[in-house]
N, C-alpha and C positions, 0 to 999 in steps of 0.2 A: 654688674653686666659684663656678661666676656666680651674679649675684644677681635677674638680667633675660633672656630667653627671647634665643640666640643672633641673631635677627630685630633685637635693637635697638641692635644696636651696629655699628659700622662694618665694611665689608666686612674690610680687613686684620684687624680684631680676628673678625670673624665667621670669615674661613678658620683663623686661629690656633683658635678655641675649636671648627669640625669637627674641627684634627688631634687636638684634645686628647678628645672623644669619641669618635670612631670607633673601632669594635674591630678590634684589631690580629691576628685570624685568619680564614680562611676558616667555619666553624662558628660563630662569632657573628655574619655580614657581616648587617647592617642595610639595610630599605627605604626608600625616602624617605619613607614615612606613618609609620615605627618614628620616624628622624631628628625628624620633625614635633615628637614628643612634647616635643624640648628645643630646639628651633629657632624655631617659634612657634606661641603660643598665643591669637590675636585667632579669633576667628572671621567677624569681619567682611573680614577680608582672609587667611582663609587660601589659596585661590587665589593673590595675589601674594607671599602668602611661600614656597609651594610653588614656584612658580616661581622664585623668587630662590636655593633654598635649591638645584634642581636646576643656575643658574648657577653656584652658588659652588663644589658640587663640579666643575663642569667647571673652574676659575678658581686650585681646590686643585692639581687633577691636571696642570695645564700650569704651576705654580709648580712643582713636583715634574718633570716633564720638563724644564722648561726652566733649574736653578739647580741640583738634584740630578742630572740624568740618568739618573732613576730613573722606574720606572714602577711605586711604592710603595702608590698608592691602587688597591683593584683596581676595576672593576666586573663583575658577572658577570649578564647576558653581557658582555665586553670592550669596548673603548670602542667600537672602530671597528667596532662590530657592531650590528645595527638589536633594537632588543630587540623590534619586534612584538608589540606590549598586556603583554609580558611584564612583570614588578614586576624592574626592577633592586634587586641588591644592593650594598654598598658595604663594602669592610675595608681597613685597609693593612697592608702585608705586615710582621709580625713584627720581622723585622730591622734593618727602618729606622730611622733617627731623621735629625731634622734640626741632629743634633748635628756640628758639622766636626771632625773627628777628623785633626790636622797636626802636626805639631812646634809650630807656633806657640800652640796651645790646650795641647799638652800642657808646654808652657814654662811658661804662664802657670800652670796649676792644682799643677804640682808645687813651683813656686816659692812659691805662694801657700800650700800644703800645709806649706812645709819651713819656711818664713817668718814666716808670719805665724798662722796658725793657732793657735799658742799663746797667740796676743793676743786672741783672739774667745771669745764663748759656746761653750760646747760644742755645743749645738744646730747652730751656725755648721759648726763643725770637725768634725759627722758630716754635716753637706750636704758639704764638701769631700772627703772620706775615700769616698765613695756615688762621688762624681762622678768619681773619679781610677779606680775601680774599677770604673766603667764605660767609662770608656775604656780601661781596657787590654784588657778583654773585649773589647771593639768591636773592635780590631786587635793581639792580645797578641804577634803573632812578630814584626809591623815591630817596634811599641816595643821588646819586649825587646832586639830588635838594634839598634837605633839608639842612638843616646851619649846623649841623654835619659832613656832609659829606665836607665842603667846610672848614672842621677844617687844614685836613692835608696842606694847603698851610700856616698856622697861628699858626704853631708848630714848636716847633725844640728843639729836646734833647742834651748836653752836654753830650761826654760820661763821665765814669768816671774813674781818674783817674789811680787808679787801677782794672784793669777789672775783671771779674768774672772768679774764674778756671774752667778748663775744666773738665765736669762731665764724667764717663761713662756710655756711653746710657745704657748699659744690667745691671751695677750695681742699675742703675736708676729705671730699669723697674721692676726688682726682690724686691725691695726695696717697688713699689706700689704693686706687685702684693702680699707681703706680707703683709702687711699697710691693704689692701682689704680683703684677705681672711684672718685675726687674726691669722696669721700664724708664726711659730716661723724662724728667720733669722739668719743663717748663714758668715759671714764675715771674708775675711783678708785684715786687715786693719794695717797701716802705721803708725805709730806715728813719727811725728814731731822729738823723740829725742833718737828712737830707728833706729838700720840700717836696719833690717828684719824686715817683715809685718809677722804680730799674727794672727790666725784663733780663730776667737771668735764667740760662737754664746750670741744671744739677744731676749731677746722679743719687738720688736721695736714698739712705742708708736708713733710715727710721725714724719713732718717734721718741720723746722727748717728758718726759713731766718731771718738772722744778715748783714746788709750791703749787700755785694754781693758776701755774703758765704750763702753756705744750708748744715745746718747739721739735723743728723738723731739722733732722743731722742729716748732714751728705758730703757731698766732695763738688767742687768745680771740674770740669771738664779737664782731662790733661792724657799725655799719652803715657802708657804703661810703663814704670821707669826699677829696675832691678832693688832700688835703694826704698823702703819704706818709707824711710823718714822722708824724704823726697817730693813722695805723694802725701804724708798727713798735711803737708804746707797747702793743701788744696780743700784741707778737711774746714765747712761751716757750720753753722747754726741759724736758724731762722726762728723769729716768733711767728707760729703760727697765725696769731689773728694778724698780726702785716704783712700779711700773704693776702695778696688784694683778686689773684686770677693765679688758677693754676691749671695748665692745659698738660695731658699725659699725649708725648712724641712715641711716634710710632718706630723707637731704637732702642735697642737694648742697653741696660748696663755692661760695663765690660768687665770682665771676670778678675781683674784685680781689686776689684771692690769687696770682690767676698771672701780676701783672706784673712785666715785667722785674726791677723793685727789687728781686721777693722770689723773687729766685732764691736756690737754694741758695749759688752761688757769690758771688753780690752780697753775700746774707745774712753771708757770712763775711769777703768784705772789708770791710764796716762793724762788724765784731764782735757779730756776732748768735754768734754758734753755740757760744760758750763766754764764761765771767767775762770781761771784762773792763772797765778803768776810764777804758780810750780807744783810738780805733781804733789809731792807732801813734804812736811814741816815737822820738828820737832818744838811743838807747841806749850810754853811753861807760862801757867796762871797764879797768879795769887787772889786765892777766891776767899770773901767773906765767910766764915765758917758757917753760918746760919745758912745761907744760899749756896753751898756747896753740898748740902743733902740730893739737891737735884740732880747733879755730875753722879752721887752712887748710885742713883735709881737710872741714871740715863748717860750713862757714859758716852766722851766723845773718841771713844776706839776703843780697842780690844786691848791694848795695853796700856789704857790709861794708869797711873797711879795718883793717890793723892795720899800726902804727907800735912800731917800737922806742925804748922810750923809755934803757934801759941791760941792763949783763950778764942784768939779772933780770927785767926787767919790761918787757913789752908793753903798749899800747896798741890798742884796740879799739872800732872806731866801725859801727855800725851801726842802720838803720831797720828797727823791729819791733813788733809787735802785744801790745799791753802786755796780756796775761794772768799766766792765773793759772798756768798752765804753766810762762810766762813767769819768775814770781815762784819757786816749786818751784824751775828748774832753777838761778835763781841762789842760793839758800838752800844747794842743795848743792853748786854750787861755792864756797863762805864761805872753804875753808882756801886756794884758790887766785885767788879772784876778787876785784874789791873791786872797785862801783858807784859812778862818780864823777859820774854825772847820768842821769836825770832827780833833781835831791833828791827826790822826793815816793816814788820807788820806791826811792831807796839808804833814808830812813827806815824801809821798809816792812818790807827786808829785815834792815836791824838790828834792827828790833822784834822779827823772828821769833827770830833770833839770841840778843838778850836773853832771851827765853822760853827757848828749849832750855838756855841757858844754868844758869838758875834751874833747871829740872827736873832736871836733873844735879848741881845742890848740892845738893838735898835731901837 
């Protein structure tokens, strides 16, 4: 839903938000003074938004000829016809979408469906299960005959063990619709070791998927300061599903949010986006030889190495981002693994070790 009359946003997002209004039959086709009513509302310049709004459909309808080869937006009378005082109407035809319907989208989404899906909210994986299933509507006899299409008997997901919490859909949607319009975000949210959920607002930066958790990254409120490092100290992380209310404020993010630094991707190679207690590590394993075929087939970095140290034991050298994942995956490799440096991460994990230890003598 927009939150500002179609008139104030840029042209590319102005034709996107006609397609998304116009109605998709003959019997509902709308005038351009109907249009007006969600396009704009100044009255000081409605003449130049009228105007702008009749370019945008011409600007719609030659995006659709000229990338579709479709002539989807109707007007009635027809384009190439003079309407004479007459009130043009406007609809697009029914069947269209500007959805590419190829082997290559249908690659992606059934893959994504067979794959990964049991990793997501469910919310997540009925947007997936809609979308597959509207693409085969869209063209059900190619698919079905194509080898793509003959994948779903030649698949089968495992779920996973621990399944994905449950999101809520309206915190979900406030959350995009904040994310979308650079809007600043309102939350109360739960922490894990507090009993009362806090009202906090953020400038939220995006989203988040670790395993089959989604959390929401952003920054705390603070004023613009020369010094980067300065402002990452404001940088959070939230688990989405303890996000109990999320209301979208009517104030923009402010423009040091979106520099370079605090890209998503930058954000994650300095270790913003999950625990951790440094950005990377020079990581040495001494791995069981038999269980160390795993490491060739799935390396933990690009320069990993591993050396045979004898019949039984591999050596394993590689640069990695010392999390908490991190910590996890070597905890459970314990009966085949064993951390010969950083010391400060081998203590870490014999600690945990120790622990389970003791829980099991009880």
């Amino acid at each position: 839903m927009l939150t500002h009359p179609i008139a104030n946003y840029k042209k590319s997002e102005r034709l996107f938000a006609l397609y998304q209004c116009l109605p998709r039959n003959k019997e509902q086709a709308v005038s351009l003074t109907e249009l007006m009513t969600v396009y704009g509302d100044n009255p000081d310049s409605f003449a130049n938004e009228r105007k702008n709004l009749e370019n945008d459909l011409h600007s719609l309808n030659q995006v659709f000829t000229d990338i579709f080869s479709s002539q989807a937006l109707v007007r009635i009378p027809a384009w190439e016809q003079n309407i004479s005082g007459q009130a043009a109407r406007f609809y697009i035809e029914p069947e269209f979408t500007i959805d590419v319907v190829n082997e290559e989208s249908i690659f992606f989404w059934e893959m994504l469906s067979n794959y990964t899906a049991h990793y997501l909210p469910l919310s997540f994986q009925k947007t997936i299960t809609n979308k597959l299933v509207h693409i085969r509507r869209h063209d059900r006899n190619r698919f079905v005959q194509s080898p793509l299409g003959q994948w779903q008997d030649n698949l089968i997901t495992l779920p996973s063990v621990v399944q994905a919490p449950t999101i809520n859909k309206e915190v979900l949607a406030s959350i995009h619709l904040a994310l979308l319009n650079k809007s600043q975000l309102q939350i109360v949210y739960q922490n894990k070791w507090q009993q009362k959920p806090k009202q906090r607002t953020l400038y939220p930066k995006g989203l988040v998927f670790i395993e089959n958790m989604m959390y929401l990254t952003g920054f705390n409120p603070v004023e613009d300061h020369i010094d980067d490092d300065v402002l990452l100290k404001s940088h959070r992380n939230f688990a989405v599903n303890r996000i109990k209310e999320a209301t979208v404020l009517n104030k923009p993010i402010p423009d040091w949010v979106y520099r370079d630094t605090f890209t998503l991707n930058n954000l994650n190679k300095i270790g913003k986006l999950e625990p951790t207690t440094n950005n990377e590590i020079e990581l040495v394993l001494k791995v069981q030889r038999y269980a160390c075929q795993h490491l060739f087939e799935c390396p933990l970095s690009d320069n990993q190495q591993i050396k045979v140290i004898n019949d039984n034991w591999n050596r394993v050298t590689a640069t990695v981002a010392n999390t908490k994942r991190l910590e996890d995956w070597l905890v459970s490799m314990s009966q085949l693994a064993v951390v010969e440096s950083p010391v400060e991460l081998r203590m870490a994990v014999l600690g945990r070790l120790r622990s389970a230890i003791e829980l099991y003598q009880e």
